[in-house]
NUDRENBA-735141 format. One record per residue: x, y, z of N, C-alpha, C, O in turn; residue in three letters. Coordinates in steps of 0.001 Angstrom, whole numbers, padded with zeros to 6 digits, always signed. Layout:
NUDRENBA-735141
XYZXYZXYZXYZALA/...
END
This chain:
NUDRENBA-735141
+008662+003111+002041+008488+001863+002775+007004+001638+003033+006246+002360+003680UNK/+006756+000577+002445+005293-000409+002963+004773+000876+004288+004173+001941+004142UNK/+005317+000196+005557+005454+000063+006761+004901+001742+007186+003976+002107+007911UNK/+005818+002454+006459+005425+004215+007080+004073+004180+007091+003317+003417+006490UNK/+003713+005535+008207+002588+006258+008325+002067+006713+006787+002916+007385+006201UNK/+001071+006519+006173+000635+007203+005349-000692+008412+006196-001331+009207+005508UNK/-000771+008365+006855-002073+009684+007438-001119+010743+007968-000059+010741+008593UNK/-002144+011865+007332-001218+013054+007689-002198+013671+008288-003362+013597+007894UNK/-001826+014330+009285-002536+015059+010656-002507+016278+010043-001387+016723+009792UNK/-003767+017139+009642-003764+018635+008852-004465+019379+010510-004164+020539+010794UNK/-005116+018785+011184-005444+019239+012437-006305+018542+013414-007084+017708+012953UNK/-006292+018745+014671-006708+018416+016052-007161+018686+016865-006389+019351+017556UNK/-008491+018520+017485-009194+018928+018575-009712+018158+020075-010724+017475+020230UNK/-008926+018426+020841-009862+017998+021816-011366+018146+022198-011909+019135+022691UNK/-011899+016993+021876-013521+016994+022211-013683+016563+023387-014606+017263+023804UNK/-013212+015444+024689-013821+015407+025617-012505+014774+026503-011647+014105+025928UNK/-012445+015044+027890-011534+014526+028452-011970+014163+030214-012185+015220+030807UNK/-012107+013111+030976-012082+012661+032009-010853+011975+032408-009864+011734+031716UNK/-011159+011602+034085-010113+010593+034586-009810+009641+033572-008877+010051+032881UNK/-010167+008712+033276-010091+007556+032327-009979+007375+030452-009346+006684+029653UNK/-010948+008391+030419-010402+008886+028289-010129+009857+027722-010740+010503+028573UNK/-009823+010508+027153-009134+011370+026244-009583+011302+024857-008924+010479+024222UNK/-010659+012009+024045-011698+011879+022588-010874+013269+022207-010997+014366+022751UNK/-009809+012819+020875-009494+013849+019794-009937+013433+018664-009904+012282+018229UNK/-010466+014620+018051-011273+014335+016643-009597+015011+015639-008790+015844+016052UNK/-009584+014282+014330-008374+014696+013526-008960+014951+012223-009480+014016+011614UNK/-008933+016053+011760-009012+016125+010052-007333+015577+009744-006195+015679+010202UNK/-007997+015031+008792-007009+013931+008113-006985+014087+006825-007899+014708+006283UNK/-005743+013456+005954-005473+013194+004541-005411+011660+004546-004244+011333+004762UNK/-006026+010833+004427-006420+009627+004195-004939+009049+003524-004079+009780+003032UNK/-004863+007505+003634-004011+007038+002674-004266+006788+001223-003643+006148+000376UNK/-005558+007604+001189-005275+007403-000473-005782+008912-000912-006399+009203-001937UNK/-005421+009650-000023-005144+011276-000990-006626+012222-000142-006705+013399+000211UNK/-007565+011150-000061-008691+012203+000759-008594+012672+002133-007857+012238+003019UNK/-009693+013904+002202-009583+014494+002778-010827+013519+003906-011713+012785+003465UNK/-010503+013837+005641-011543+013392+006440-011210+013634+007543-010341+014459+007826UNK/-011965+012825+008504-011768+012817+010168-011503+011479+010639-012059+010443+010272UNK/-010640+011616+011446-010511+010594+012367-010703+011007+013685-010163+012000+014173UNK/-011646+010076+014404-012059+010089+016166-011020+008954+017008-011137+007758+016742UNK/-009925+009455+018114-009612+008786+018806-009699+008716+020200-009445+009702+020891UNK/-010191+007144+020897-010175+007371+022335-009066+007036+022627-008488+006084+022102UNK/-008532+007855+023622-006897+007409+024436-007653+006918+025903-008673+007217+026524UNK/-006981+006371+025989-007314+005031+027260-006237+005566+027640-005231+005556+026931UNK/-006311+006412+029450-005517+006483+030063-004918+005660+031079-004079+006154+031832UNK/-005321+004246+031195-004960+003141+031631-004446+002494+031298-003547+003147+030767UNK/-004183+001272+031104-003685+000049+030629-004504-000846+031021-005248-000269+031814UNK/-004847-002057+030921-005685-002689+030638-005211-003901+031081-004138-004200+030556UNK/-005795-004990+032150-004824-006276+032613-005811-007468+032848-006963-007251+033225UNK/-005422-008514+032659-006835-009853+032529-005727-010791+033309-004510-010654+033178UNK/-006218-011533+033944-006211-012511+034734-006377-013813+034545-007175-014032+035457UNK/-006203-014868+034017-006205-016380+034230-006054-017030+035347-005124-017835+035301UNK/-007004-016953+037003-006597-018064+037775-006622-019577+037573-007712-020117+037381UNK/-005459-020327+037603-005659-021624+037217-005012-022098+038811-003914-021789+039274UNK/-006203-023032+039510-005820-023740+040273-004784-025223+040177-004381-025516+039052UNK/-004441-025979+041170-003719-027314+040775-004942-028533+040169-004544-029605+039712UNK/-006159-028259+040229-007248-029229+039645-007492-028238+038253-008599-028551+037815UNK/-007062-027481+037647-007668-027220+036241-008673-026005+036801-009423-025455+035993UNK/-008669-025757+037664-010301-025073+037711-009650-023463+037789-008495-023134+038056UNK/-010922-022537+037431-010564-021433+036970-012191-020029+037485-013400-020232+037599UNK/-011435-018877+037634-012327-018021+038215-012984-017019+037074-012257-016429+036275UNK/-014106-016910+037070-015093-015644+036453-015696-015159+036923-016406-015843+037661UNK/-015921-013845+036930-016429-012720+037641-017425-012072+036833-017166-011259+035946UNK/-018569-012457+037168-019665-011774+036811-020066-010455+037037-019955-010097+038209UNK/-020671-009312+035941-021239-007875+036542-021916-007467+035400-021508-007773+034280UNK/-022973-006765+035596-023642-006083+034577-022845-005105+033805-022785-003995+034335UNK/-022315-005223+032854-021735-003726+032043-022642-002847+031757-023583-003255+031077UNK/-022637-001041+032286-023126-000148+031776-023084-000380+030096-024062-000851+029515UNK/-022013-000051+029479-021491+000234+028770-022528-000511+027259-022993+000096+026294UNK/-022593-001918+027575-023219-002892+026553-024933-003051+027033-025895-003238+026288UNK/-024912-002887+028686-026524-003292+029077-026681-004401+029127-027664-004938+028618UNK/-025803-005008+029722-025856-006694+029199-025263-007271+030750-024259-006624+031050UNK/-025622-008318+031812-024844-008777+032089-023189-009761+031124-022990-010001+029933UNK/-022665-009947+031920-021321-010015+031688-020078-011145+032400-019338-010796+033320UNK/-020045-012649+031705-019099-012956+032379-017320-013000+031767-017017-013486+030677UNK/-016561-012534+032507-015129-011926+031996-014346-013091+033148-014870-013919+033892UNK/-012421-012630+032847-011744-013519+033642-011620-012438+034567-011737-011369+033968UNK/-011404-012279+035956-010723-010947+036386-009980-010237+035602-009086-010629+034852UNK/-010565-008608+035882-009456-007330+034416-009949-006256+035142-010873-006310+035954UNK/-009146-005035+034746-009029-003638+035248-008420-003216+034414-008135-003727+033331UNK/-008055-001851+034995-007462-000778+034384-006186-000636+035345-006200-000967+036531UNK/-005327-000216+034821-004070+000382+036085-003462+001934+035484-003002+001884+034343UNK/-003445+002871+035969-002497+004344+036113-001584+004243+036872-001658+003837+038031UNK/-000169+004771+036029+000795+004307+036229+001373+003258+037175+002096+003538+038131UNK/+001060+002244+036889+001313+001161+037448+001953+000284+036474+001859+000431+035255UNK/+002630-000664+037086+002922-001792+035952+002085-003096+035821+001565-003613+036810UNK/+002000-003485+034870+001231-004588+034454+001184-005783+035430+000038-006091+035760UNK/+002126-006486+035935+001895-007077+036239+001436-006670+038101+000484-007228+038646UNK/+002045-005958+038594+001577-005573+039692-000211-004954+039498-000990-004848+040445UNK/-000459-004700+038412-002098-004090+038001-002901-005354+038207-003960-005355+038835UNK/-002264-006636+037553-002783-007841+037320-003053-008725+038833-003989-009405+039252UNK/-002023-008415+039256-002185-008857+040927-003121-008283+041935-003854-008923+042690UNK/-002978-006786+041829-004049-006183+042618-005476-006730+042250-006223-007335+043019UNK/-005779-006331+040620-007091-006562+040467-007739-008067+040944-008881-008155+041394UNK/-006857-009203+040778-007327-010654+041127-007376-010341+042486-008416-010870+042878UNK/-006899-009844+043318-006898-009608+044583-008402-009006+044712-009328-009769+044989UNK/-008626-007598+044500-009548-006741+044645-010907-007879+044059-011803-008141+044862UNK/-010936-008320+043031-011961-009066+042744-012456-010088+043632-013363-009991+044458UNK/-011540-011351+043274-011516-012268+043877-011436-012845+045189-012026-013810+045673UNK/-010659-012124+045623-009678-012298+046744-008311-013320+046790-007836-013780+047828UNK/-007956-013486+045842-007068-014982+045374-005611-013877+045032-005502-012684+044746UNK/-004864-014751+045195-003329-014449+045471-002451-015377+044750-003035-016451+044894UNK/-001541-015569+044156-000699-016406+043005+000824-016278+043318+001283-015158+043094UNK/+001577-017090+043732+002847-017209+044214+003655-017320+042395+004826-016951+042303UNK/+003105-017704+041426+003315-017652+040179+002424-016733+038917+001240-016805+038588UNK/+003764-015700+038298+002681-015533+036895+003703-015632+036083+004902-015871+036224UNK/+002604-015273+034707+002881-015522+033371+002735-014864+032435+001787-015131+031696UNK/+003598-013783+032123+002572-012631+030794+002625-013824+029359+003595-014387+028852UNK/+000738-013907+028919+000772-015093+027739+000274-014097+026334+000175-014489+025171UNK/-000022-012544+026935-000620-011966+025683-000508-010372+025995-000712-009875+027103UNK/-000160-009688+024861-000021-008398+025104-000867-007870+023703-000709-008430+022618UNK/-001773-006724+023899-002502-006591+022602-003488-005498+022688-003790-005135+023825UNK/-004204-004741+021391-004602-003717+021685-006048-004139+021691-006112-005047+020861UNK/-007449-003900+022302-008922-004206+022349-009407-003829+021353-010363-004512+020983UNK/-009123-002925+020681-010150-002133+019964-009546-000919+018658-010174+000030+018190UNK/-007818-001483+018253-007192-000321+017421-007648+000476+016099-007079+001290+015372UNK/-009043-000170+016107-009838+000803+014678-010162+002204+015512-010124+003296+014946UNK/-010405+002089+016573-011238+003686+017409-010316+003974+018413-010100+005183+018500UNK/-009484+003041+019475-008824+003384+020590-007192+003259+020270-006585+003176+019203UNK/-006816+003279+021438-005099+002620+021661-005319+002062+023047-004577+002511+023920UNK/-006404+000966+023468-006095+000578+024548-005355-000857+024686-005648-001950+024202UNK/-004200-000421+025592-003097-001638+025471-004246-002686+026257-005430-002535+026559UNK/-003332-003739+026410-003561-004852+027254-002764-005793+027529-002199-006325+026573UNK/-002565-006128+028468-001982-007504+029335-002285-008597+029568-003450-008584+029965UNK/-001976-009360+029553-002979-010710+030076-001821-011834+030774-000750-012072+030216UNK/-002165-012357+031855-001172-013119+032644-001919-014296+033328-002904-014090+034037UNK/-001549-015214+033154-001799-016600+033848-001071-016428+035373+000054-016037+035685UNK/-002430-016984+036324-001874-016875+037854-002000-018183+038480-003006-018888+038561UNK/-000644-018429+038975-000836-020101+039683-000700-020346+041157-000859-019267+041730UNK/-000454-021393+042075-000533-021632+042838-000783-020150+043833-000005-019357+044363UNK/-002131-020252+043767-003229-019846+044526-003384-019885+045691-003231-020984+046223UNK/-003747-018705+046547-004411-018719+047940-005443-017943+048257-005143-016798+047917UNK/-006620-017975+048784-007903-017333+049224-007249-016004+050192-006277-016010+050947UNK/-007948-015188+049931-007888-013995+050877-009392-013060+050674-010342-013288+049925UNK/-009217-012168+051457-010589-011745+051272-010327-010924+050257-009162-010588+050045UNK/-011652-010346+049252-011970-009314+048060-011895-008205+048319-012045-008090+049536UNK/-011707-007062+047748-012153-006044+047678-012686-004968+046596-012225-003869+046285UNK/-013309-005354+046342-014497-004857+045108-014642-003286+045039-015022-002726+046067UNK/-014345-002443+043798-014079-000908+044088-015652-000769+043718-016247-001605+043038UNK/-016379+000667+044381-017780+000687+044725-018571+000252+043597-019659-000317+043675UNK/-017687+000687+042100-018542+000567+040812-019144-000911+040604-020137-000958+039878UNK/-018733-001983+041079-018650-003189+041086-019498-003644+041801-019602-003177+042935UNK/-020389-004719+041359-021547-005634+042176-020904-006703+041636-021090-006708+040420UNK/-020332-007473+041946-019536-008897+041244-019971-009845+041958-020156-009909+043173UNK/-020209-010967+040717-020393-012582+041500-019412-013456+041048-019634-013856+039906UNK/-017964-014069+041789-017496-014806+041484-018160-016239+041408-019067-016672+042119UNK/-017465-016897+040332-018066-018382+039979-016456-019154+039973-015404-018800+039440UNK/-016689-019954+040536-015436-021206+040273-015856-022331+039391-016836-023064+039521UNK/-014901-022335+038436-015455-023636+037546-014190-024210+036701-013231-023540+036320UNK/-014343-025224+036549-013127-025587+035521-012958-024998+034456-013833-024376+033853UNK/-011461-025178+034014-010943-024050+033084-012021-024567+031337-012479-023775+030514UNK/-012109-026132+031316-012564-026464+030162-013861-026047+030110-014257-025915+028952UNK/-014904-025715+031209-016228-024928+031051-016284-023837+030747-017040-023560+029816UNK/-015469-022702+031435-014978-021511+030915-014791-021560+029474-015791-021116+028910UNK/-013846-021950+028637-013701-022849+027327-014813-023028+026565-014820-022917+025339UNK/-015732-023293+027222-017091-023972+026710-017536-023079+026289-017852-022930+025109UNK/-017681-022123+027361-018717-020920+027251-018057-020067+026363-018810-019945+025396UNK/-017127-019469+026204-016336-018899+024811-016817-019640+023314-017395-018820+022599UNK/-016721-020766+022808-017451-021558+022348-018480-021250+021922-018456-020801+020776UNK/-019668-021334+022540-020570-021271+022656-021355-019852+022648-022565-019855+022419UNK/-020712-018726+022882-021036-017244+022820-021504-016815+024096-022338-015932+024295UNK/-020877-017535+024985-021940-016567+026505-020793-015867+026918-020960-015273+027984UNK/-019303-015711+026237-018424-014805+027178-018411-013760+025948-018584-014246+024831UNK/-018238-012496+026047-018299-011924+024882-017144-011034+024977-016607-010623+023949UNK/-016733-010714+026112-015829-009747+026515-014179-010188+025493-013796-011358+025500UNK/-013538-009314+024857-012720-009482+024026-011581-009946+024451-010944-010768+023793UNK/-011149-009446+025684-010191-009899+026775-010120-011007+027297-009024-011551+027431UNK/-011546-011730+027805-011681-013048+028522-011423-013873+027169-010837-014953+027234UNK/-011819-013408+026074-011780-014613+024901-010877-014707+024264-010757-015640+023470UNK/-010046-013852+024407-008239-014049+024007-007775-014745+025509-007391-015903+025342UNK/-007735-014355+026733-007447-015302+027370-007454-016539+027263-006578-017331+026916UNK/-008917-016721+027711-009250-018256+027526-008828-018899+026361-008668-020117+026439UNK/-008552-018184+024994-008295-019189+023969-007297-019756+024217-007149-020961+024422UNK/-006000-018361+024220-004752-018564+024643-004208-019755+025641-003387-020660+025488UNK/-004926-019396+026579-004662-020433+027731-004950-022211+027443-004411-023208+027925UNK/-006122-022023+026369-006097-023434+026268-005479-024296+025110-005580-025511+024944UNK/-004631-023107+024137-003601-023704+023561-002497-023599+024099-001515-024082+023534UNK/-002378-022950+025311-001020-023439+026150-001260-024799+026398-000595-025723+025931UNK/-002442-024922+027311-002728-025961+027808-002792-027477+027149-002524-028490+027795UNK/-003127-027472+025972-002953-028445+024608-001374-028576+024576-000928-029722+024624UNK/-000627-027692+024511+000582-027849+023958+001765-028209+025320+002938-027858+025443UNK/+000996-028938+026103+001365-029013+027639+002602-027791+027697+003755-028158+027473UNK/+002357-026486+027973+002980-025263+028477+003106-025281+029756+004133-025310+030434UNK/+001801-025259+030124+001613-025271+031537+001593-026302+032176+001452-027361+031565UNK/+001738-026294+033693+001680-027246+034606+002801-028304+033820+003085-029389+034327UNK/
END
């Protein structure tokens, strides 16, 4: 069958392990007969993005410098959750970020970030009728929320100022819901 595994695992090492990843290096038999390595990160989280959409169209981004790229960074609200479920991950984090609260969601995308090197899942959920509460930002975090309409957000995807892989499957997503009157 098409479909089967062709890589065969000849052996395995753990190279590095923290709270959050898991790096096994694999000598491998390739799908076409060679011999090699494969490096995988296991993402011990899950992975959850946020769409606040108010009753005017308008929509939240959360600004922060990423270590990781060196780059500031604007994303939709997202985290990580351990053992938690998705959508309760998705609620906390808009909470913890934002401070905003959603009497409605929506799972619009489920998908992996990065499946050439990782297995990190992901979630993504549209949050509606909205209420303010206060934030709570975990220490790693210096965040600047911005409120803006969902079609500027839009823009900026567009245009290359959101880069984050998550916010830009969101936002796309969301605005071919939004075209295809889904929502609201």
């Amino acid at each position: 069958n098409e479909y089967n595994n062709p890589w065969q695992i000849v052996d395995q090492k753990e190279i590095y392990d923290n709270a959050w990843i898991h790096l096994t290096e694999y000598d491998v038999i390739n799908p076409s007969g060679g011999k090699g390595i494969y490096g995988k990160v296991h993402f011990k989280n899950i992975a959850v993005g946020v769409i606040p959409l108010d009753e005017n169209r308008n929509t939240y981004l959360v600004g922060q410098y990423r270590f990781t790229i060196n780059e500031y960074s604007w994303e939709i609200p997202e985290g990580g959750a351990l053992n938690e479920e998705p959508l309760a991950a998705a609620q906390r984090e808009l909470l913890e970020e934002t401070g905003l609260k959603a009497s409605a969601w929506n799972k619009i995308a489920e998908m992996y970030l990065s499946n050439s090197v990782t297995d990190e899942h992901c979630f993504i959920f549209i949050a509606t009728n909205l209420t303010q509460h206060n934030s709570k930002p975990e220490e790693t975090e210096k965040l600047i929320i911005k409120k803006l309409p969902f079609e500027e957000a839009y823009n900026m995807v567009i245009r290359g100022e959101i880069k984050d892989a998550l916010s830009i499957t969101a936002i796309l997503q969301t605005r071919l819901l939004l075209i295809a009157n889904k929502l609201f």
